[in-house]
TORLUMMAR-808011 format. One line per 5 residues: their letters; for each residue x, y, z of N, C-alpha, C, CB. Coordinates in pm, whole numbers, plus 50000, padded with zeros to 5 digits. Atoms other than C-alpha are relative to their C-alpha. Glycine has a CB too. Layout:
a = X Y Z X Y Z X Y Z X Y Z  ...
% end
This chain:
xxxxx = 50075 50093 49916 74140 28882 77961 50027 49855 49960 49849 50030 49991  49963 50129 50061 74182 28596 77718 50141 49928 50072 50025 50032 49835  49876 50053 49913 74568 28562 77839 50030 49992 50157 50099 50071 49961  49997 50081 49846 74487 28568 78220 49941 49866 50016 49921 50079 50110  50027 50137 50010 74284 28275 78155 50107 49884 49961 49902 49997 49912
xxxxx = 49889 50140 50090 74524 28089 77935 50088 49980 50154 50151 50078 49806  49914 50011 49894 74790 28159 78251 49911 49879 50090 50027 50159 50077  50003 50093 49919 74547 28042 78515 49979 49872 49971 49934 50028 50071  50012 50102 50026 74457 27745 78313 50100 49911 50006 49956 50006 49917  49855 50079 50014 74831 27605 78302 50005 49913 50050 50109 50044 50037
xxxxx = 49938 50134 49872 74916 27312 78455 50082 50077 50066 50100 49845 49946  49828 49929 49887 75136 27430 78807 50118 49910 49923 50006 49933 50245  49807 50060 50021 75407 27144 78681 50005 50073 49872 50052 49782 49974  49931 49925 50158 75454 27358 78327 50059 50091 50085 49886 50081 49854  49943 49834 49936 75462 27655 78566 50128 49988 50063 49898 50073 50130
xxxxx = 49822 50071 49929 75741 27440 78806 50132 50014 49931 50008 49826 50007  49911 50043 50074 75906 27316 78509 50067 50166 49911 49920 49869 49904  49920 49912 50009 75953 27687 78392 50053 50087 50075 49974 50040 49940  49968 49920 49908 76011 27840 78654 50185 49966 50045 49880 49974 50120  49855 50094 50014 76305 27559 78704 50101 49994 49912 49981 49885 49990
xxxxx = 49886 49920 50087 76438 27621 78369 50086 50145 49989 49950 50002 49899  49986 49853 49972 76453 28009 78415 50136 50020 50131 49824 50060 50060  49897 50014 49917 76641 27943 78727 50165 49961 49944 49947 49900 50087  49880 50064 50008 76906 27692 78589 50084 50090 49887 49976 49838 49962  49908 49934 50101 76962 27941 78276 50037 50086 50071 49955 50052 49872
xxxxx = 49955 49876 49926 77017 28214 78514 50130 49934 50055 49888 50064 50124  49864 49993 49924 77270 28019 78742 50116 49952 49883 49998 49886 50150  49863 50053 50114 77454 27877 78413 50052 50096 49968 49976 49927 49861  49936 49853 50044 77508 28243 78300 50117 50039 50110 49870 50133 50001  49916 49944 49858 77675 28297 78686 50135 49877 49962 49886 49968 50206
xxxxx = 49894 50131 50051 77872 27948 78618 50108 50056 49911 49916 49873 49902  49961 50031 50140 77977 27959 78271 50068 50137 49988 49871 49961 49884  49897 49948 49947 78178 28305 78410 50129 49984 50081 49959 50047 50035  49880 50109 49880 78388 28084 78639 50132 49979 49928 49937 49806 50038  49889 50060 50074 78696 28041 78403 50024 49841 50117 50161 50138 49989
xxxxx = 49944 50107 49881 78806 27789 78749 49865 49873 49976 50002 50094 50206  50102 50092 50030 78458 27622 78715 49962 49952 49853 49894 50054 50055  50034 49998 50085 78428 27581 78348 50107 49858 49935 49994 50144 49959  49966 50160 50004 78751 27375 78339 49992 49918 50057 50078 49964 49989  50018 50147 49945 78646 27149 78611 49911 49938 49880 49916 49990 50166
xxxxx = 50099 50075 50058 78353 27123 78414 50066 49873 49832 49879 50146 49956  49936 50035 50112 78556 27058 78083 50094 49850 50026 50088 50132 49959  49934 50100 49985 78798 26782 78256 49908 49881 50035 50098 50029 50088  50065 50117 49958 78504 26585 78404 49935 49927 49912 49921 50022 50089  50023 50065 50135 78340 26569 78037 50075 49939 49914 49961 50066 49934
xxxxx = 49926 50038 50045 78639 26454 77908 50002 49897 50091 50088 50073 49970  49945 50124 49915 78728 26168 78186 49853 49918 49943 50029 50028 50211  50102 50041 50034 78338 26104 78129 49943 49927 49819 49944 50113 50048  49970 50042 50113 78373 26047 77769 50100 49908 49948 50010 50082 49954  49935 50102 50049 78649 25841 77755 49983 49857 50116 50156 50058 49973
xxxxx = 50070 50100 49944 78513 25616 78040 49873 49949 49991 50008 50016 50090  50144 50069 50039 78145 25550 77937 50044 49981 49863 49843 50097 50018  50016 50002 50139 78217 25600 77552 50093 49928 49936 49999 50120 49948  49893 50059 50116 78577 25519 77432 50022 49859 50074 50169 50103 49974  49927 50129 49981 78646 25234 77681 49893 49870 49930 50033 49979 50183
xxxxx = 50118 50121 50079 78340 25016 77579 50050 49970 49828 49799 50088 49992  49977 50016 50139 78455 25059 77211 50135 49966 49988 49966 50118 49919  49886 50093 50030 78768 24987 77216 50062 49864 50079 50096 50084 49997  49970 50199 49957 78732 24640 77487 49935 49961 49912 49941 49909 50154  50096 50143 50125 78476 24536 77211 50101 49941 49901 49853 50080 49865
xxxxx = 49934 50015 50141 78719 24570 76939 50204 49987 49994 49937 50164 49912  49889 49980 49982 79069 24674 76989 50082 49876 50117 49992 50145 50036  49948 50060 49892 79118 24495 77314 49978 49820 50043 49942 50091 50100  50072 50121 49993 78895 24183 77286 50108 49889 50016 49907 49981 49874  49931 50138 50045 79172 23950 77124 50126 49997 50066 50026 49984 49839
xxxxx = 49899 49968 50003 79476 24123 77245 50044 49970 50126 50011 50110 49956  50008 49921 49887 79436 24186 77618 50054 49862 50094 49832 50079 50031  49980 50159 49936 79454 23769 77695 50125 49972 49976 49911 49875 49936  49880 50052 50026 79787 23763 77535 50158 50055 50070 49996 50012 49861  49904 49934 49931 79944 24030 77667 50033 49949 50189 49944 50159 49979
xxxxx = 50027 50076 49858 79901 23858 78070 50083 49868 49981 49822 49964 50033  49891 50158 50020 80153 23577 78138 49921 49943 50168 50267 50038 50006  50040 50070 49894 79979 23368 78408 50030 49861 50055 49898 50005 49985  49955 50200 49979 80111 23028 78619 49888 50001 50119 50225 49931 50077  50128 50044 49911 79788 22833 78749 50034 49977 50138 49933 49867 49951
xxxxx = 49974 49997 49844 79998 22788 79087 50030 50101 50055 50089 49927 50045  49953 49838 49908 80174 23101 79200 49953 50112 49924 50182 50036 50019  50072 49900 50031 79984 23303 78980 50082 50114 49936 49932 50035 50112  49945 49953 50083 80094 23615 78822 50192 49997 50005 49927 50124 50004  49835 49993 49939 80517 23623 78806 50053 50123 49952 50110 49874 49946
xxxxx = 49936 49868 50000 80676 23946 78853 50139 50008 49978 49977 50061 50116  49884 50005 50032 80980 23793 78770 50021 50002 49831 50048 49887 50072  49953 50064 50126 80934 23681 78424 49945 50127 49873 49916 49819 49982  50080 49857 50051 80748 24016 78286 50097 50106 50001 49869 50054 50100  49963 49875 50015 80949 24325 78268 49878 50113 49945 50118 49988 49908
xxxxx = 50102 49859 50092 80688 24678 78180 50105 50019 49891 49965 50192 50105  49984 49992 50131 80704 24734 77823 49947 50150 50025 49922 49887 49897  50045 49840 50045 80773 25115 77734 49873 50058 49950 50075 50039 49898  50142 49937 50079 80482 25300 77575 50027 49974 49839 49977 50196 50030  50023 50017 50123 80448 25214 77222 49866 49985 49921 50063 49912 49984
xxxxx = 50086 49960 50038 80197 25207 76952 49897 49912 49995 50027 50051 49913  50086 50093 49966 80063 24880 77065 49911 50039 50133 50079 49878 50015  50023 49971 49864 80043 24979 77431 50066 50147 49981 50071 49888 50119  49935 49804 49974 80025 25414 77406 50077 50017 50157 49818 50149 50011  49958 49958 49909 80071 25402 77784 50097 49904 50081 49901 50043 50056
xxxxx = 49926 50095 49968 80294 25103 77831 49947 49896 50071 50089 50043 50054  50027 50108 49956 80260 24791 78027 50072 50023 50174 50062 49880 49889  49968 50037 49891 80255 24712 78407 50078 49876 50037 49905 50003 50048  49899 50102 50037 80471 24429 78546 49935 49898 50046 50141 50010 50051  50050 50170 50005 80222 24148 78509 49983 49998 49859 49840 49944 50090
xxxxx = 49986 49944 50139 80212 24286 78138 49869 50055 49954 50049 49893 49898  50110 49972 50016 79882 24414 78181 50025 50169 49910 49922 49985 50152  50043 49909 50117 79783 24703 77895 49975 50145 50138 49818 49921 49882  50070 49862 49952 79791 25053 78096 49878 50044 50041 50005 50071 49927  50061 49904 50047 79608 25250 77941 49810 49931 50026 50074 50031 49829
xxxxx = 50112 50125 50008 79305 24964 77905 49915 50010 50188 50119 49796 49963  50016 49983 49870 79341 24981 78321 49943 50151 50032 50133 49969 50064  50043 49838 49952 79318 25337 78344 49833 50014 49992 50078 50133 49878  50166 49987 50058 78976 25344 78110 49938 49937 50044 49958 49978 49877  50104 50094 49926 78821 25070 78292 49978 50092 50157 50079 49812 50024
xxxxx = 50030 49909 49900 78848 25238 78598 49949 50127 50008 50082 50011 50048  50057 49881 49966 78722 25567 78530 49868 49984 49983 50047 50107 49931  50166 50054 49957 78340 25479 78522 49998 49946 50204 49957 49802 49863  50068 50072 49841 78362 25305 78846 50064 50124 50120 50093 49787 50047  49956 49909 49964 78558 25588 78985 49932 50148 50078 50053 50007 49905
xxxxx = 50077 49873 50005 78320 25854 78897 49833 49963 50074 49994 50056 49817  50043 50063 49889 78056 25601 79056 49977 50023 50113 50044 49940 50017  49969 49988 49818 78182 25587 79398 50004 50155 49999 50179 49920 50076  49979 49841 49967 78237 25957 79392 49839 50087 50022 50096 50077 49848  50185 49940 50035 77847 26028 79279 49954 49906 50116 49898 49949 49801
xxxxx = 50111 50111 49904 77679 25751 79493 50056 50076 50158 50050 49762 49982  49952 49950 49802 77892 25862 79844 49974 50170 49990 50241 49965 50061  50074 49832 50020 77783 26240 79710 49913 50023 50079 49926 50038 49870  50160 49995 50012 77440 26147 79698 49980 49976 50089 49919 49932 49922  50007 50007 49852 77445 25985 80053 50014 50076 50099 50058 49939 50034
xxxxx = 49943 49938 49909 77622 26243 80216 49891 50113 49973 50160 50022 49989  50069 49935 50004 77396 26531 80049 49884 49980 50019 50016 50037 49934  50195 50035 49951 77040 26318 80134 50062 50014 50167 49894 49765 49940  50019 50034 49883 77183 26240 80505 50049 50145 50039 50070 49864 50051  49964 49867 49954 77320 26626 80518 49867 50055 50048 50070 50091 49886
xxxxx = 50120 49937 49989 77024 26785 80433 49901 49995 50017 49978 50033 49957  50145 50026 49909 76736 26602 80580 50061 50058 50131 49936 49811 50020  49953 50034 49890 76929 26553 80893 50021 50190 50040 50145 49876 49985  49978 49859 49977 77025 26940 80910 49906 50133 49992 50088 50020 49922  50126 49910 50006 76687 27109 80803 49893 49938 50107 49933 50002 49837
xxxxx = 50080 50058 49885 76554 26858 81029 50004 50041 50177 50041 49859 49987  49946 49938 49892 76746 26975 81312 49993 50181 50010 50145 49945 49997  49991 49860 49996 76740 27356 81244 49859 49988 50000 50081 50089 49888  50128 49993 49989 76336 27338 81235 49924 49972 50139 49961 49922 49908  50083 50053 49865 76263 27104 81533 50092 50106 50124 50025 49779 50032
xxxxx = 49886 49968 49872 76564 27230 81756 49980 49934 50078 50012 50121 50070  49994 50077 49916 76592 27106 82081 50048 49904 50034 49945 49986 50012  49939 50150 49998 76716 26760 82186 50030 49954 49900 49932 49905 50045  49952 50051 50135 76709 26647 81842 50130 50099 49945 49861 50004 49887  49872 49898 50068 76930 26965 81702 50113 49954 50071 49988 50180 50024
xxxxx = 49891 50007 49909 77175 26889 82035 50026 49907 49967 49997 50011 50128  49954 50104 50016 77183 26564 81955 50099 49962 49853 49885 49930 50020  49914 50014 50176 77254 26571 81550 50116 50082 50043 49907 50088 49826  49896 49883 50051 77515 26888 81636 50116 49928 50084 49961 50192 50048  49946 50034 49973 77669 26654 81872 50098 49889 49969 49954 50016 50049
xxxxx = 49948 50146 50014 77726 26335 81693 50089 50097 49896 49884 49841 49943  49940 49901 50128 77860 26613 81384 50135 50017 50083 49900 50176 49953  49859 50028 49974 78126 26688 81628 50047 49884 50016 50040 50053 50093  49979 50145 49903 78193 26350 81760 50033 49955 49793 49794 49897 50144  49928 50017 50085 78255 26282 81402 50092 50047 49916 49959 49974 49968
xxxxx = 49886 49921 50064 78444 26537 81280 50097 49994 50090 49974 50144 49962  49878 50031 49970 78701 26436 81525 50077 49853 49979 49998 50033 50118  49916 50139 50088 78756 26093 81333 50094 50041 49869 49869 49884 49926  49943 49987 50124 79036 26093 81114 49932 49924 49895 50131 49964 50006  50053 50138 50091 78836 25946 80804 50101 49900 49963 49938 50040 49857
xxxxx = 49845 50077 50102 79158 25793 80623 50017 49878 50104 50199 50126 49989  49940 50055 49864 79253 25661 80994 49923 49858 49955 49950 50091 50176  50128 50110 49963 78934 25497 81053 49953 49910 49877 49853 50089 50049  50066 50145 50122 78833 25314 80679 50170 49910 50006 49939 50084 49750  49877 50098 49976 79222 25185 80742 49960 49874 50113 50139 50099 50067
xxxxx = 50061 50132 49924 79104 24996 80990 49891 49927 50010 50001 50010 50095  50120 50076 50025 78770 24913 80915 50073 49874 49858 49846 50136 49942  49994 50152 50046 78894 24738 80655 50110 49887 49991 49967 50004 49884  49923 50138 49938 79135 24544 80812 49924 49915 50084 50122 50033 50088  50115 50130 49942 78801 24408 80996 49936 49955 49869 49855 50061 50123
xxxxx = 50080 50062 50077 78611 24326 80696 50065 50060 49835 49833 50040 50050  49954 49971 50155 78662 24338 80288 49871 50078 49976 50029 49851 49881  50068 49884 50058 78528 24650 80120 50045 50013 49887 50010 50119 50063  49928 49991 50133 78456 24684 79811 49931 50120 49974 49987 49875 49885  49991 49807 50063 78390 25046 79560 49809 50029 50078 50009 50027 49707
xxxxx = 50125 49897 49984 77973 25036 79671 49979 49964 50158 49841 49967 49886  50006 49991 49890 78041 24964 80060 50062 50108 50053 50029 49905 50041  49973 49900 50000 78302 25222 80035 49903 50111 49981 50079 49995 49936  50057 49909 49986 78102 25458 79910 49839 49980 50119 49990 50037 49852  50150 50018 49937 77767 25375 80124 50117 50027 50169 49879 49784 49957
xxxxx = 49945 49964 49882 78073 25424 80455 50034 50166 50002 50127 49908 50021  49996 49837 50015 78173 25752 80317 49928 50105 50035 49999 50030 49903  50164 49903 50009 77818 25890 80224 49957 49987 50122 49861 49944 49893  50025 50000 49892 77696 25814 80575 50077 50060 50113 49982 49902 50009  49882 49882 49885 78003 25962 80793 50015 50136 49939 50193 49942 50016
xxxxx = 50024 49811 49982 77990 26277 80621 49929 50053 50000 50031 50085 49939  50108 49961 50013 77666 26271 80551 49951 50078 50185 49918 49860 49932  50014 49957 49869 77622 26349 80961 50139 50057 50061 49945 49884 50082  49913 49902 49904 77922 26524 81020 50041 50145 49950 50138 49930 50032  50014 49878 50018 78041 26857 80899 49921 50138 49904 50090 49995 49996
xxxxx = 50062 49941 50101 77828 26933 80574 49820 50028 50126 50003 49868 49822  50093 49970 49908 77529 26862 80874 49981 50129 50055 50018 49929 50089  49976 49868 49938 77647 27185 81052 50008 50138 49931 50113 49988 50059  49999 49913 50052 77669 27381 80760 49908 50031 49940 50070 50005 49957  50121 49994 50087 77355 27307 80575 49876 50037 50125 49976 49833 49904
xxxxx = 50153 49930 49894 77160 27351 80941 50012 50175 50021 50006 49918 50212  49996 49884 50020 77300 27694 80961 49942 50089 49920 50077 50010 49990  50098 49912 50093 77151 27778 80611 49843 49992 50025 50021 49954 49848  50144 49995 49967 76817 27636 80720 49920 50063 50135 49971 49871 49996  50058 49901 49904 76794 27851 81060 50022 50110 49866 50095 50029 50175
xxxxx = 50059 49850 50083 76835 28143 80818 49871 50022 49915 50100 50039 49894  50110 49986 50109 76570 28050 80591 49860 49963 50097 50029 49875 49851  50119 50005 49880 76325 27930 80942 49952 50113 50036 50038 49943 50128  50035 49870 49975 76322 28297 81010 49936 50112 49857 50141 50052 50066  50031 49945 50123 76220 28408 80643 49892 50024 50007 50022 49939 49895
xxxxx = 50129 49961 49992 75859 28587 80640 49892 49856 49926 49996 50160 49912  50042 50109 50058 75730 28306 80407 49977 49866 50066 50076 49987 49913  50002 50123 49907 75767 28018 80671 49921 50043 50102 50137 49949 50054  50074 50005 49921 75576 28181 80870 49851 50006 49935 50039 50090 50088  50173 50037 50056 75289 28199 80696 49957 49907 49956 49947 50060 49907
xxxxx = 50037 50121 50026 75307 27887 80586 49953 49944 50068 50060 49940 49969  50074 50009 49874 75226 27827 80956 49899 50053 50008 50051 50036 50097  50173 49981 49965 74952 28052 80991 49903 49928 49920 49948 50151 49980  50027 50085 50096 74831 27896 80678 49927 49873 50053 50121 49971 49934  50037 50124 49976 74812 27569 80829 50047 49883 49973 49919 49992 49970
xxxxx = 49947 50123 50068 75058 27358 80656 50093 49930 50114 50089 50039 49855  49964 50059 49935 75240 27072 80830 50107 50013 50036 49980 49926 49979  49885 49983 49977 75585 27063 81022 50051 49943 49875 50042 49950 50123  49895 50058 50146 75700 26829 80699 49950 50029 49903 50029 49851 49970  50034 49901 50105 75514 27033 80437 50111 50103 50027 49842 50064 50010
xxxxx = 49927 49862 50002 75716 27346 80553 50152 49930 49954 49996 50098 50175  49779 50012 50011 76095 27145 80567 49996 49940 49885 50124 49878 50135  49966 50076 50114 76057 26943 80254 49970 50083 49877 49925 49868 49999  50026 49925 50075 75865 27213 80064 50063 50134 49989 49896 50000 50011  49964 49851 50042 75997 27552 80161 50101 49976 49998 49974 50123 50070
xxxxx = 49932 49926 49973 76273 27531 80354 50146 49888 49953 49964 50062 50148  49881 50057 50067 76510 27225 80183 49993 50069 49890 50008 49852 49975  49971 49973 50155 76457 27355 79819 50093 50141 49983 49842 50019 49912  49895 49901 49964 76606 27677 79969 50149 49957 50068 49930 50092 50095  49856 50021 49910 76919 27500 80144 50039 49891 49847 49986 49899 50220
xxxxx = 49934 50102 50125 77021 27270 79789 50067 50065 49933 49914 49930 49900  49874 49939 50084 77208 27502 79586 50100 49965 50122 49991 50191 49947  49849 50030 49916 77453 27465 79895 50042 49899 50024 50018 50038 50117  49985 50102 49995 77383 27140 79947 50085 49914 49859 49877 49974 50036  49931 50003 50131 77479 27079 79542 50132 50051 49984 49929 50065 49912
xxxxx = 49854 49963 49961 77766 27291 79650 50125 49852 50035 49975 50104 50155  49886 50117 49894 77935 27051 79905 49963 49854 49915 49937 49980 50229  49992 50121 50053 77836 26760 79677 50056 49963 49958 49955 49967 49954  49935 50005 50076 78061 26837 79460 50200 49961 50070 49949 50134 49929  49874 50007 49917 78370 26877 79705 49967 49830 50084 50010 50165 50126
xxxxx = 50038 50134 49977 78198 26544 79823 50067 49843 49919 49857 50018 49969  49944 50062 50128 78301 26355 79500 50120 49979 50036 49994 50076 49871  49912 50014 49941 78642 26458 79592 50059 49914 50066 49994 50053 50039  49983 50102 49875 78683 26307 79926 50005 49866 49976 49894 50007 50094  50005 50137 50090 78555 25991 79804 50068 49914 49892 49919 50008 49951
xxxxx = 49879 50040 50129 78765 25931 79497 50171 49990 50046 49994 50144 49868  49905 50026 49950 79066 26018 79689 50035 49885 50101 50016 50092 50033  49971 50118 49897 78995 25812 79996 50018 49816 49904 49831 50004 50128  49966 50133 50056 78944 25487 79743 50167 49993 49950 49892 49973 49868  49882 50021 50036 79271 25588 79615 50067 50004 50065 50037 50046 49932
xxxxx = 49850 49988 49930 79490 25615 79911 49965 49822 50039 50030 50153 50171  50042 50176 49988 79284 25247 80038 49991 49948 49870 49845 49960 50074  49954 50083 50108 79362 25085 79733 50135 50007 49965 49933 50024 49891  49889 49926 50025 79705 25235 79695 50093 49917 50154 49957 50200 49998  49943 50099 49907 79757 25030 80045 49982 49819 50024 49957 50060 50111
xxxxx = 50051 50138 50068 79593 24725 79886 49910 49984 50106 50111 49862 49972  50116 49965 49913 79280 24758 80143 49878 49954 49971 49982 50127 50010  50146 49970 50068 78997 24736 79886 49983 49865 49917 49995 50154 49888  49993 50136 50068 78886 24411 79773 49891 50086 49841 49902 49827 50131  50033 49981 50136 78822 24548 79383 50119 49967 49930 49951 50137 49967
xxxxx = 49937 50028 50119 78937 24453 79055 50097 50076 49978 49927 50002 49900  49909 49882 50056 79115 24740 78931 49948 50162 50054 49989 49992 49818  49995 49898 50016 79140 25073 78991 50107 50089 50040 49912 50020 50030  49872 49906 49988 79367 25403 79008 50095 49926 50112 49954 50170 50055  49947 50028 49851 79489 25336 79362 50106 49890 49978 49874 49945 50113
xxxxx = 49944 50126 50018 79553 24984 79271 50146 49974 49846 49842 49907 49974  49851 49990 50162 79786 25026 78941 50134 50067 50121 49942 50202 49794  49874 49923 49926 80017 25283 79160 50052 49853 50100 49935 50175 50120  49992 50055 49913 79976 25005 79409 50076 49831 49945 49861 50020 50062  49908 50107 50052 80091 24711 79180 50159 50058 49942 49914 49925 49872
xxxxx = 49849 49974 50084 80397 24920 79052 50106 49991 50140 50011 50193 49900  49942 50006 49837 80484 24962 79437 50044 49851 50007 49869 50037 50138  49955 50123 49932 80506 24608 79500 50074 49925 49923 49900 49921 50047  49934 50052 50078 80658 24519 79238 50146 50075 49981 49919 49989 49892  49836 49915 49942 80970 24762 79353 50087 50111 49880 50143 49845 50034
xxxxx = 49920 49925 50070 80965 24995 79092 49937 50156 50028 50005 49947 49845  50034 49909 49957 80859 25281 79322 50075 50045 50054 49924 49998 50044  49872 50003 49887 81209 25293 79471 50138 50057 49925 50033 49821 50060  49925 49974 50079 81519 25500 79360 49984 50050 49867 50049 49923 50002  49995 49958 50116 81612 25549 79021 49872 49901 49889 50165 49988 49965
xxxxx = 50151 50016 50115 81302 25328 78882 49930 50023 50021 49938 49913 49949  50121 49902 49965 81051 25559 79008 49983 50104 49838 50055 50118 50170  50036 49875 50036 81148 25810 78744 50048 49868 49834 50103 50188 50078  49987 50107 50116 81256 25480 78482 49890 49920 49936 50080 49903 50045  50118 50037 50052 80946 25351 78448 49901 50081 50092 49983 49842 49997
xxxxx = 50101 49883 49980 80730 25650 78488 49870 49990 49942 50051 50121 49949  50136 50022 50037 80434 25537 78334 49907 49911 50064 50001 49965 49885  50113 50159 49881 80344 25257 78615 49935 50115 50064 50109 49850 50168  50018 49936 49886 80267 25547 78838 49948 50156 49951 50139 49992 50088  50059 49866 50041 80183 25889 78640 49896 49990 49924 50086 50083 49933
xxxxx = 50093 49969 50081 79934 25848 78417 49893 49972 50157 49990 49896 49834  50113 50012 49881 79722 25697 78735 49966 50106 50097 50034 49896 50089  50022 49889 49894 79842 25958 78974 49960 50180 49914 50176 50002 50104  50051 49900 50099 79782 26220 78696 49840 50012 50039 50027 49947 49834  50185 50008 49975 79367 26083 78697 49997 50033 50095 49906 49876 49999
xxxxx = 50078 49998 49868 79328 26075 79031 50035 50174 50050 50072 49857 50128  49971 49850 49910 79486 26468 79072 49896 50067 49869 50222 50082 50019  50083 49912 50091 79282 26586 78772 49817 49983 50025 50048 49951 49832  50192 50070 49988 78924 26429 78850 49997 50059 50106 49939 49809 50016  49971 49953 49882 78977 26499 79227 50023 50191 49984 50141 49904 50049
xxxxx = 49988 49874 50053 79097 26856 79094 49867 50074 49951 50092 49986 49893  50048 49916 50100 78850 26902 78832 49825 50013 50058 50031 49922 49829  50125 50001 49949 78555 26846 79073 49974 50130 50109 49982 49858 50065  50013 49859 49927 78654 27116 79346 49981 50093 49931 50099 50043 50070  50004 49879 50103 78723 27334 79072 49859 50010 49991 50074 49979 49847
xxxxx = 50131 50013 50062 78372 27275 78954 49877 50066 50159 49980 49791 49938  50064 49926 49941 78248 27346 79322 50071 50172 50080 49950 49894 50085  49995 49858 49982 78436 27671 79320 49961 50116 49933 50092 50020 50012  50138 49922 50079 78207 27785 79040 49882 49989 50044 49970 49960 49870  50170 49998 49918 77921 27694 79207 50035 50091 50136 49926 49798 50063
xxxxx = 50017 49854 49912 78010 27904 79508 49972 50095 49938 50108 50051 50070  50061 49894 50046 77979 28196 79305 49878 50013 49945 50064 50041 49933  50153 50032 50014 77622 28100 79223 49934 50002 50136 49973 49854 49931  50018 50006 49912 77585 28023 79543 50011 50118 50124 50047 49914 49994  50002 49856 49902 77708 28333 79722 50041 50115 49932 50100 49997 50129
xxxxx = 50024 49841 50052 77616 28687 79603 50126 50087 50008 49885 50081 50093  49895 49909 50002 77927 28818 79714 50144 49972 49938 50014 50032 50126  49901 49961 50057 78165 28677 79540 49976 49996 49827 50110 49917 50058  49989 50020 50080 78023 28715 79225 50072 50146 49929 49891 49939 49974  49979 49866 50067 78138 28977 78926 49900 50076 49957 50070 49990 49899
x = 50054 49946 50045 78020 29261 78890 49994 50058 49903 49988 50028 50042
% end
């Protein structure tokens, strides 16, 4: 008797909060079988570690004094691509020098924070404007559903790539307009159609209806029952979300598009113009152009990977038995 009391006495958020842990150890056990998901997971803690952790420590220290000397700059025409040659990889510069004499490697690490950024923030947009917008529509139906399922097509027949090419030949975009254009166009176009699908399945679930007889409100039922049931999928496509995003900055920066400082896109994109993307110095100075296009296929890589372990969390059938 004593321990039914203790129970009902609980606080509900202890009860939430274990109930929530119980869950997440369960789907980590389904995960953490993924060999495919385990090294996304493994490459993104690694990119993540040497972009929050090692680059800060070594611009404080390593790079502070060095980084001004290596840069040859004329106050009129600005950097000269004539008077620079890239400097091999050595033990000053591990990943060599670009041909304004800028430090690699220094470029690379600065950019992966802002990288992983844009990839999370246009996620997070696309999975809030998915999954309101799609549980919203699978609940009300009607005009509203026709309307969201219509604009979903109507955007899934934009080439994205096409279309930020020309947007930003109308206006300068930089890494958090990008992502805030991203997160909003996919956010209403095909993840919409897939996340309303899971929430008609879960509108018909015995539990939603009683939540009705019950008495609870149209936005009690979609915010309480029937999104917390459509987010593992939604967490799914977030991940393949990341993706998209990281690549698209890199092909628009890679065409010089993106009014930012540095990043991946933009290194490949200074070795280009500087004409050693052509012939036999493509494969002669191989370090303007691989280590960057390396990041951008391993991050980009190591994130699908990551949501092809979460499918198997996500759907019963393809897990092992």
């Amino acid at each position: 008797m004593s321990e039914l009391q203790t129970v009902v006495k609980e606080p509900l958020w202890k009860i939430r909060i274990k109930l929530a842990w119980r869950g997440f150890l369960k789907n980590w056990n389904i995960f953490r079988q993924s060999k495919i998901g385990m090294l996304g997971l493994w490459i993104v803690i690694v990119f993540a570690i040497l972009g929050f952790v090692v680059y800060p420590i070594l611009a404080a220290t390593v790079w502070r004094s060095s980084l001004a000397a290596t840069v040859s700059y004329d106050p009129i025409t600005g950097y000269d691509f004539q008077k620079i040659n890239p400097s091999h990889p050595s033990l000053q510069h591990p990943l060599g020098t670009d041909p304004i004499g800028r430090d690699i490697l220094s470029q690379l690490l600065y950019s992966t924070p802002r990288e992983f950024m844009l990839g999370i923030f246009a996620a997070l947009i696309t999975v809030f404007i998915g999954t309101t917008v799609g549980t919203v529509a699978a609940y009300y139906g009607g005009i509203l559903d026709t309307f969201f399922m219509r604009l979903a097509d109507l955007i899934l027949l934009f080439p994205m790539i096409a279309f930020l090419i020309v947007l930003s030949g109308m206006m300068k975009i930089n890494m958090i307009m990008l992502a805030l254009i991203i997160g909003i166009l996919s956010g209403f176009g095909g993840i919409t159609i897939v996340l309303r699908s899971q929430a008609l399945t879960v509108k018909v679930k015995p539990f939603i209806e009683s939540a009705k007889v019950s008495g609870a409100r149209s936005f009690y039922i979609v915010f309480h029952h029937i999104v917390p049931n459509v987010m593992p999928l939604s967490f799914l496509y977030m991940m393949f979300s990341v993706t998209g995003a990281i690549f698209s900055e890199a092909v628009l920066s890679f065409l010089g598009l993106l009014n930012v400082k540095m990043s991946w896109g933009l290194m490949i994109h200074t070795s280009e113009s500087g004409g050693y993307l052509l012939g036999a110095y493509i494969g002669r100075y191989w370090w303007l152009w691989v280590p960057a296009g390396l990041a951008i296929t391993l991050l980009c890589g190591a994130f699908y990977f990551i949501g092809r372990g979460l499918d198997e969390v996500v759907n019963p059938r393809l897990r092992r038995r």
